[in-house]
C-alpha positions, 0 to 999 in steps of 0.5 A: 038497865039503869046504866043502859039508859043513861048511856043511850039518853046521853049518847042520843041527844049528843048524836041529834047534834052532832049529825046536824053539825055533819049535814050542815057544815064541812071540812075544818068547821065540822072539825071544830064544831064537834070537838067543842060539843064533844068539850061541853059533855067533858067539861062538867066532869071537870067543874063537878070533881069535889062534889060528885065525889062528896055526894058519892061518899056522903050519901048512899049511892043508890039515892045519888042515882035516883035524884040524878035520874029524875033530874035527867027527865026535867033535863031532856024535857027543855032538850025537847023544847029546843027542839020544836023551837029550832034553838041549836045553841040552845039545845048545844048548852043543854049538852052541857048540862045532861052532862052535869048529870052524868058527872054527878051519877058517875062516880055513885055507878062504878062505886057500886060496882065494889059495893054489890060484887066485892073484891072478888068480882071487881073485873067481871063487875068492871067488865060487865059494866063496860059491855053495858055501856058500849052496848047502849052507845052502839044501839043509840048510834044506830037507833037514833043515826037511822030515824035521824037519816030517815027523817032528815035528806040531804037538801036541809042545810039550816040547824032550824030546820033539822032541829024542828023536822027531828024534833019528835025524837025528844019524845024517846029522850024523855021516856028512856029518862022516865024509865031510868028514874023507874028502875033507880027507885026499885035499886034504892029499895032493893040494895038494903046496904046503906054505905055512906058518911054522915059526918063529912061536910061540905065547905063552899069556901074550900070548894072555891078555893080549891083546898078539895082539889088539893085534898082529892089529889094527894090522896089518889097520889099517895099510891102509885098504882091508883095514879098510874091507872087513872092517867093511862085511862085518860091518855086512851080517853084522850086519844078516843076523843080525838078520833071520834072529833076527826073521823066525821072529816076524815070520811066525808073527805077522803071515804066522799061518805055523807050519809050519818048511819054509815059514818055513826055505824063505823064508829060503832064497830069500835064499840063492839070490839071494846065489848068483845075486849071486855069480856076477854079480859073478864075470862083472862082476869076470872081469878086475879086482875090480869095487869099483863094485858095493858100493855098487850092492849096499849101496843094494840091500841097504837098499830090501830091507829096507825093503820086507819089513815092508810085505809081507803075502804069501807070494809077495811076501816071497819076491821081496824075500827073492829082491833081498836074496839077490842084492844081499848077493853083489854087496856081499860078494864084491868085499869078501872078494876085496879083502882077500885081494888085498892080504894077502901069503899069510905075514899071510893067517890074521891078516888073515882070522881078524882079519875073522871076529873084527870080522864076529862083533863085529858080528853079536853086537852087534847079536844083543844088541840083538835080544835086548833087544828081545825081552825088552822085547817090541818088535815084528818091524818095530821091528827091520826098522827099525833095520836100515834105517837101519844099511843107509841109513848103510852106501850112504852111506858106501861111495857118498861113499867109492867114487863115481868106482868106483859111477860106473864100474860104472853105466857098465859096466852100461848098456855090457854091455847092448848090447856085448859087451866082450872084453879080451885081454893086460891085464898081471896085474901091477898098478904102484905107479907112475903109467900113461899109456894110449896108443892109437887112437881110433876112436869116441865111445864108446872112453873107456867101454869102455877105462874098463870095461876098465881096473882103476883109474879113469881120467883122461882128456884131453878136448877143451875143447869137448866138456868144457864140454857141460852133459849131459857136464861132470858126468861129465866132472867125476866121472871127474876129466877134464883139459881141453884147447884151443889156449888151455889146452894148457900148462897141460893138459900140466901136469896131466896130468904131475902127475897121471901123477907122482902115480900115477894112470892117464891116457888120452891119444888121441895121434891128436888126433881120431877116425880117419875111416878106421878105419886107425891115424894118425900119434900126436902128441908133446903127451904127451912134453912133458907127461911131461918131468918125470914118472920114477914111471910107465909108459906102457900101450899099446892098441887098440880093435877092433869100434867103428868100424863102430858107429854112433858112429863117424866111418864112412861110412853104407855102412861102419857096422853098427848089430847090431855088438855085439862089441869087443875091446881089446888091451893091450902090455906096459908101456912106459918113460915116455920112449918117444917117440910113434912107437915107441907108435905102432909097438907099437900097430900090432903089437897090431893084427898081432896080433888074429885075422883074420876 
């Protein structure tokens, strides 16, 4: 609710101006004054990166929240001032100000996210939060779009007086912000975990002399996979601002549409595709960070764009704007999850207020462009783009960098349409070290379900006749497949130690073939004499259930099920590498004890 509100507050005062700039100006002033109060909302975000972030680790979030909430209520009280009294800069600098107060809630909100659900619910967390805020932004379009149209017509032409005939709407700002600082004092008193550092201090001298942001930078830079994270995040920022800043003009030039509900209604179509994209990347995402969806949701992102400024219907424009919504939830939610995993709880309101900084330097940058446009008076579809080919550069990164987690995920795809793949006892703690994955083989299809069971990308351990296959060996040599035969066993053996010393993940089916029966076969030894070697690893076992009697399996055809669609794999706990191949069997066996009997 707490986050709801603070959306709708934010986004309601921001639509009032931003409807106003659309009755009363046109063409490349609509342009520029909308990217500029779009620039006042983000600039706060800039100023505010040390002591958003300080405040975030000094203090319990939950108060940082409270004290926020209950200056948003003195905030939207001046905001109903300027109102009554017809002031638009006025009410245009308070923007900047209600923005402040966002700036300062943010990095307390998404650190909470990590405080009450843990590693294990990062990406539900993440993704519930999203749909909350888009939510709240789509009902605060519609909402104050629909009073804004009803109250003001088409003959007011003056700021003064749309400003002094919405005035009454300041009312509902304030209730929502005296609501919000109710349900942030039950949160203060409700969450009894208390994380914050009483030791750290705040200097004013290192703040001025940017030492903080120094600080800040080198350690969001210490760990490639936060950094990268944070500027995808705000290159996709950067590149929504821009479209919302145009989308006014590009409708009320080539679409001839004047009225605000239809064009803020548009907009929110978007809104409800990142909502429908946030909960398909929590459901793809249940068990483990889905990283293959970024680069999905990148291409995505890209062919959207590209499409919008060849559309010349209503209808059409609200599809694409429908594809783009759901394709920015599959591309950010992973994105926000990863940072927070691998941010310890004591860095978390640097590492996120650091992010609100880099996401804000984007979206200005780009903001100014926008802004330069419009003053030079270049048209809507320019701009479109240009922000294609900012999106074509951003797929290509995150294809080259994420390939073999892109390949995983187009894997899982074309798996869950046909099976439903249910993971029991997967070890929430994730090993620095290698792992080697051993368990039963029952079908040809084991290797993809393990894969998209699994968190990390797997190596896998393939027969040299099945390797060599012209339709398999890309994809062999995509997942990083170690060969084996009679001929090539001492120096598969080989790669596989290497690999496993190395930290990687390699999957092994000790039974040396598909089982004909179903029944577990004995487990051979080849992997004890590749492992001989190797100490920085553990050994995962598991087992797979519901693919033997599938149709790609070695099963009699009286024995086969073709509807059969349900799977189940079962994991151990880990195992010492040293673990001789009939003790792995042994565990193996248990976990079939242990599955519930139909």
């Amino acid at each position: 609710m707490i986050i709801c509100l603070n959306a709708m507050t934010d986004l309601g005062h921001k639509i009032i101006l931003q409807n106003t700039i659309f009755k009363v100006y046109e063409s490349s002033q609509l342009i520029l004054l909308t990217s500029i109060v779009n620039a006042l909302i983000l600039l706060p975000f800039v100023f505010l990166l040390t002591p958003a972030g300080f405040l975030s680790d000094r203090f319990d979030k939950t108060i940082i929240i409270k004290y926020a909430s209950a200056f948003a209520v003195v905030i939207t009280v001046f905001i109903l001032i300027s109102y009554y009294m017809g002031l638009f800069w006025f009410s245009f600098g308070l923007t900047f100000v209600l923005a402040a107060q966002s700036a300062i809630y943010s990095p307390a909100k998404y650190g909470l996210i990590k405080q009450l659900g843990g590693d294990e619910h990062i990406t539900a967390g993440n993704s519930l939060v999203q749909a909350v805020t888009i939510v709240s932004i789509l009902l605060g379009s519609v909402f104050y779009s629909v009073l804004f149209e009803n109250i003001v017509h088409d003959d007011f032409h003056d700021t003064t007086q749309i400003l002094q005939a919405i005035a009454p709407l300041g009312y509902l700002l304030i209730l929502a912000t005296l609501a919000e600082y109710w349900f942030a004092c039950r949160l203060a008193r409700q969450v009894k975990e208390k994380i914050k550092d009483d030791t750290l201090k705040f200097s004013v001298k290192k703040y001025i002399t940017l030492s903080y942001f120094k600080e800040n930078f080198n350690f969001i830079f210490q760990k490639p996979i936060i950094y990268t994270s944070i500027i995808g995040l705000g290159v996709f920022w950067g590149i929504s601002q821009v479209v919302v800043a145009i989308f006014g003009e590009y409708i009320k030039t080539n679409l001839h549409i004047t009225n605000t509900i239809v064009a803020q209604g548009l907009l929110a179509i978007s809104g409800i595709g990142i909502i429908a994209g946030s909960i398909y990347a929590a459901k793809i995402g249940k068990y483990f960070i889905q990283t293959g969806s970024v680069p999905f949701g990148a291409v995505g992102l890209a062919v959207s764009i590209y499409v919008v400024p060849g559309i010349d219907t209503i209808f059409g424009l609200a599809v694409t704007l429908l594809c783009f919504g759901f394709f920015a939830g599959v591309f950010i939610v992973p994105l926000n999850s990863l940072i927070q995993r691998h941010t310890d709880m004591k860095n978390l309101g640097k590492v996120l207020s650091g992010n609100n900084f880099i996401q804000n330097i984007f979206m200005l940058g780009l903001l100014c462009v926008c802004a330069v446009f419009g003053y030079f008076e270049f048209s809507s579809e320019l701009l479109f783009n240009i922000c294609f080919v900012v999106a074509v550069a951003m797929a290509i990164y995150f294809i080259y960098n994420l390939s073999g987690e892109f390949g995983r995920f187009v894997l899982k795809f074309f798996i869950l349409l046909r099976y439903r793949v249910t993971v029991h006892g997967l070890p929430t703690q994730r090993l620095d070290t290698g792992v080697l994955l051993l368990g039963n083989h029952i079908s040809y299809l084991d290797w993809a379900v393990l894969q998209i069971a699994y968190p990390a990308n797997i190596i896998y351990v393939v027969d040299q006749e099945y390797y060599d296959k012209w339709y398999l060996k890309p994809v062999m040599k995509l997942f990083g497949c170690i060969a084996i035969s009679s001929r090539k066993n001492k120096s598969a053996l080989s790669a596989i130690g290497v690999a496993i010393e190395n930290g990687k993940s390699v999957a092994v089916f000790p039974e040396g073939g598909l089982s004909k029966t179903g029944e577990l076969q004995s487990f051979k030894k080849g992997y004890e004499i590749a492992c001989k070697d190797v100490t920085n690893a553990k050994i995962l076992p598991f087992f797979i259930d519901g693919l033997y009697q599938d149709r790609f399996s070695r099963a009699s055809k009286e024995v086969r099920k073709i509807a059969n669609t349900k799977v189940d794999i079962y994991f151990g706990e880990y195992l010492h590498i040293r673990t001789n191949a009939q003790e792995v069997a042994d565990r193996v066996q248990e976990l079939l004890r242990t599955k519930p009997q139909t």
